[in-house]
N, C-alpha and C positions, 0 to 999 in steps of 0.2 A: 367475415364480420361486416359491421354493419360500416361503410363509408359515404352513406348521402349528406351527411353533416362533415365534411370537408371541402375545402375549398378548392376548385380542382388546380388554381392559378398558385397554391404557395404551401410546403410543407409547414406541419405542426408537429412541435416538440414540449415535452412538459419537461422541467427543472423540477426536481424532485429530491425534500429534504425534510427530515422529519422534524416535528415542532407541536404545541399544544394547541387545542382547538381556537385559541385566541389569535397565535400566528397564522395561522388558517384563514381567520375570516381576516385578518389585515394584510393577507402578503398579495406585494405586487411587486412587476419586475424592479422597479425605480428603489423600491427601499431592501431591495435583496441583497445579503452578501456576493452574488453573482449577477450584480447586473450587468459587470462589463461583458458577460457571458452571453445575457441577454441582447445586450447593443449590439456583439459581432453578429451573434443571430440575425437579428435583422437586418445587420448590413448584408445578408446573405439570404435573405429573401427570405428567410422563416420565421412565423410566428412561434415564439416563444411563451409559456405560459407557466406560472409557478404553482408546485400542486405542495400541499405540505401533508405528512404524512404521520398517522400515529395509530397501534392497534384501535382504537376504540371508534376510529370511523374509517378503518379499512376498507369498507363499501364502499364509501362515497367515494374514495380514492382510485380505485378500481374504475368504477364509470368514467372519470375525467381519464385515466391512462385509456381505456379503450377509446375513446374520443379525438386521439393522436397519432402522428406514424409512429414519432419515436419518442424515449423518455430517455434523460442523462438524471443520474443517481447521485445524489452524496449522502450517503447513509452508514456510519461507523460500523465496524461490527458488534463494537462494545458499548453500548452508552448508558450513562447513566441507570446502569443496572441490567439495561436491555439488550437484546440480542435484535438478529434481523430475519430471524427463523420465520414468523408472518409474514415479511416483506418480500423477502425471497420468493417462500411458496406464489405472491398475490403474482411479484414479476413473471415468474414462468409461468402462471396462469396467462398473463395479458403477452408474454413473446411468442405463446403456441396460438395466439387466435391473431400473430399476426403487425401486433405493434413490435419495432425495434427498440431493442433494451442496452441502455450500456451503462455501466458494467453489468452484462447478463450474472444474477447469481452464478451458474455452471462455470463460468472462466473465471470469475472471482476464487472457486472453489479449487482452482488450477494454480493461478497465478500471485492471487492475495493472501494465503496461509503461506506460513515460513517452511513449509515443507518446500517448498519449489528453492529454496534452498539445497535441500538435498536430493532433491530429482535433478535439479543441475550443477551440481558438484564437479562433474567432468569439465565445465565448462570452463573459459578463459576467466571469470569472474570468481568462480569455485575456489573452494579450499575444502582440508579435510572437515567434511561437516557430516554426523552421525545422526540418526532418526529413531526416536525412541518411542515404540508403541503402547507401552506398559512401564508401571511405577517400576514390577521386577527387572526386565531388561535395561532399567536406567540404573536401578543399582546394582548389576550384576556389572553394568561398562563403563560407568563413569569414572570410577575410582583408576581403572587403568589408565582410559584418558587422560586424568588429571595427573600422570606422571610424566607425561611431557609436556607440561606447563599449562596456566591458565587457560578456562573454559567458559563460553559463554552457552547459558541457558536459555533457551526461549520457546515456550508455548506458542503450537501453530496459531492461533487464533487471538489478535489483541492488538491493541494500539495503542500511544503514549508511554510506551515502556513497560506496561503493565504484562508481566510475565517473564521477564526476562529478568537476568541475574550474571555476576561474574562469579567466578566460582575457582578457589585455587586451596591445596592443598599446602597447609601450613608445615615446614619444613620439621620441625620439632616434634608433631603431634598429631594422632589420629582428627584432629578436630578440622575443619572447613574454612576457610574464609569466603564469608558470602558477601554480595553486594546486591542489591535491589536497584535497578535502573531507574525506581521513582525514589531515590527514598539517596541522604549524602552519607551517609556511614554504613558502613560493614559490620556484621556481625560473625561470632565464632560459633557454630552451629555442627552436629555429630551428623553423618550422611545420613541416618534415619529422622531426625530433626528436618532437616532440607528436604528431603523425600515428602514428610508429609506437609512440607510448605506448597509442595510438586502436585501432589495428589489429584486434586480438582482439575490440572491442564488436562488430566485425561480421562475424564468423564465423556465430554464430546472432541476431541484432540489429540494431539501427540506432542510431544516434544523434540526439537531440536539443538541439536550441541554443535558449536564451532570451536574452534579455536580464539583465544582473545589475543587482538592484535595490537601489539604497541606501538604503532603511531595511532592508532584513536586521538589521541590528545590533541594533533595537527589537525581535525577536524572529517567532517563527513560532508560528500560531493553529492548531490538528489539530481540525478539528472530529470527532467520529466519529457514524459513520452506522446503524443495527441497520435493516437493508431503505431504507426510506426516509424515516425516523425518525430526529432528530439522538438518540443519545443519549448527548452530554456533550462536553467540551471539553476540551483542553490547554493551557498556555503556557507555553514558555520562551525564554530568550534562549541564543542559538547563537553557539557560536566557529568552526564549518565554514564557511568563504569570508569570512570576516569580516575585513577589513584593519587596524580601528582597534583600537590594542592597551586602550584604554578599554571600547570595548564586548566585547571578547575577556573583558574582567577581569568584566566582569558576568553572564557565560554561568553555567547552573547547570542543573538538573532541571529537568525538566516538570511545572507544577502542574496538576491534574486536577481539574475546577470539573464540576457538574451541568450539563445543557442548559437549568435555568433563570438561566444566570449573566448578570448585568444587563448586562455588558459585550459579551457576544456574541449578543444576540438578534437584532439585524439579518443576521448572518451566519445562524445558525439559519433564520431566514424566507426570507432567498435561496436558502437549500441546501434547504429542504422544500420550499417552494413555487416555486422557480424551475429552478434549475439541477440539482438533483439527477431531473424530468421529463425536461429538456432534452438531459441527459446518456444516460439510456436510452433517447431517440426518435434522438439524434445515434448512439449507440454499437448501437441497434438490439437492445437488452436489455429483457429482460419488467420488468415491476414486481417480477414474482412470484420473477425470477430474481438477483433484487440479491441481495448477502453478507449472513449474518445480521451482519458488525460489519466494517465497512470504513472509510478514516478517509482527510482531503483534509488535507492541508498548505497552508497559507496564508502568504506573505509578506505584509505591507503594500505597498501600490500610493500612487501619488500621491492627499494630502489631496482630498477633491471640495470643491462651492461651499458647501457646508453644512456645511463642516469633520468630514464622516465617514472616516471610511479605505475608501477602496478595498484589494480583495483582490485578490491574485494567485497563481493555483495554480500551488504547485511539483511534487507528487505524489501520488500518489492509491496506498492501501496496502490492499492485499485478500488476502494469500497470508497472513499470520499475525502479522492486528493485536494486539499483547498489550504492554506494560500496557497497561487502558484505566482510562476513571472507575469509582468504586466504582458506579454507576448503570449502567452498561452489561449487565451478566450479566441484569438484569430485563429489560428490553430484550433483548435477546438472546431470553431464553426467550418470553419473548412474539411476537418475531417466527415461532421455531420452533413454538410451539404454534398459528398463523397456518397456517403452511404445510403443517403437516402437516396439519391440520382440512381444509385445500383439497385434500392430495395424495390421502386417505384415504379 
């Protein structure tokens, strides 16, 4: 490709996020949601540049991504009706002539569908979680499932809750109790009712089933990850799937702790040094090719003999992690000044 329009003294990277032709012509690093993104950038010697992205001038977009080494992505899979099925194709267009992408679609397709739940099921993280390829096969094995207790549902592909459900077998009755993880009541629903609530997940997807854990209520742990690097934490407490209206009442914001916070260094150490290896040898992803800022949801699992918490993964978010900690954009830029140092 063509690199006489680079500078040969400083890499260039575009921030890339989709938006309407109006964000387009006003975006600049200074009024970005990511400008602290942009600052660490440059305190690391790369021009950073903000490209905004939407089908209907996918070209223009394209030329500015060929005009850079690498591009960092925040683009949902789901948004406001649209998919990322254009963005994807345009990305692997500009990563095979040579520009670095992150999150490359292809590891997104690994790593950011809830299947990678059940391709790492054996894992320390793992629990009994099933994968359902077909509307038939889910009502040929849920109903089993659901006889040893509540089940959660969730569509490989979506974000905000959208697709997911709790799902339990009402003790008296053929009938379902369902929940919607957007939505605060439950409804009583016949398996074939819920099935074709399901139908759509597997048009282009699959479904996956876990089990539903009851400490949910005590909150969910995000660790997030800059390559393979924890850098920094979340917690809050969640009213999505949450039955007791006590614990419902204590739900609030995400607090956002450094990666040195004393309460989650055990999780830190499993995810540097264990499972986040484990992950890329199972999911068959380079070192080199993990998200510059990707982030694992954790429930709690059953107390162990030394009174620690066990973890259990509920999802793993790679298409367009944001907020993250105030610590994360260093990280970040340091993993990109990493890559590009290796790509270059």
């Amino acid at each position: 490709m063509d690199t006489e329009h680079r500078s040969p003294l400083r890499h260039s990277v575009a921030i890339l996020s989709r938006g309407d032709a109006s964000a387009r012509r006003d975006a600049t690093a200074q009024n970005s949601r990511f400008v602290q993104v942009f600052d660490a950038l440059a305190a690391f010697g790369i021009d950073a540049r903000p490209v905004i992205y939407d089908e209907s001038f996918a070209e223009e977009v394209r030329e500015q991504l060929l005009a850079v080494d690498g591009v960092l992505v925040w683009v949902n899979p789901i948004q406001d009706g649209r998919t990322r099925a254009g963005l994807d194709a345009l990305l692997r267009d500009v990563a095979a002539r040579g520009v670095w992408v992150s999150a490359h679609p292809d590891v997104i397709l690994k790593m950011g569908t809830k299947e990678v739940l059940y391709r790492t099921r054996s894992m320390g993280w793992g629990s009994d979680t099933a994968l359902y390829q077909t509307v038939e096969a889910m009502r040929d094995e849920l109903p089993e499932r659901l006889v040893t207790g509540p089940r959660v549902i969730k569509r490989s592909r979506g974000n905000g809750g959208q697709g997911v459900w709790k799902v339990e077998k009402l003790p008296t009755s053929a009938m379902l109790r369902v929940l919607d993880a957007t939505k605060d009541a439950s409804e009583e629903l016949t398996l074939d009712e819920f099935l074709r609530r399901c139908a759509e997940y597997f048009e282009n997807g699959s479904v996956v089933d876990q089990p539903y854990l009851p400490r949910l209520g005590e909150g969910v742990v995000r660790c997030y990850m800059a390559g393979d690097r924890c850098a920094g934490f979340g917690h809050h407490k969640v009213k999505a799937l949450v039955d007791s209206p006590a614990a419902r009442s204590e739900a609030g914001p995400r607090l956002y702790t450094s990666n040195a916070d004393p309460r989650f260094q055990r999780l830190r150490r499993l995810m540097e040094d264990e499972w986040t290896p484990q992950l890329t040898s199972s999911l068959d992803v380079a070192r080199g090719d993990l998200p510059m800022i990707w982030d694992a949801d954790f429930m709690l699992g059953p107390v162990q003999r030394d009174g620690s918490d066990s973890y259990v993964l509920g999802e793993i978010n790679v298409s367009s992690v944001y907020p993250y900690p105030d610590e994360a954009p260093a990280e970040i830029a340091r993993g990109v000044a990493d890559r590009l140092r290796d790509k270059l």
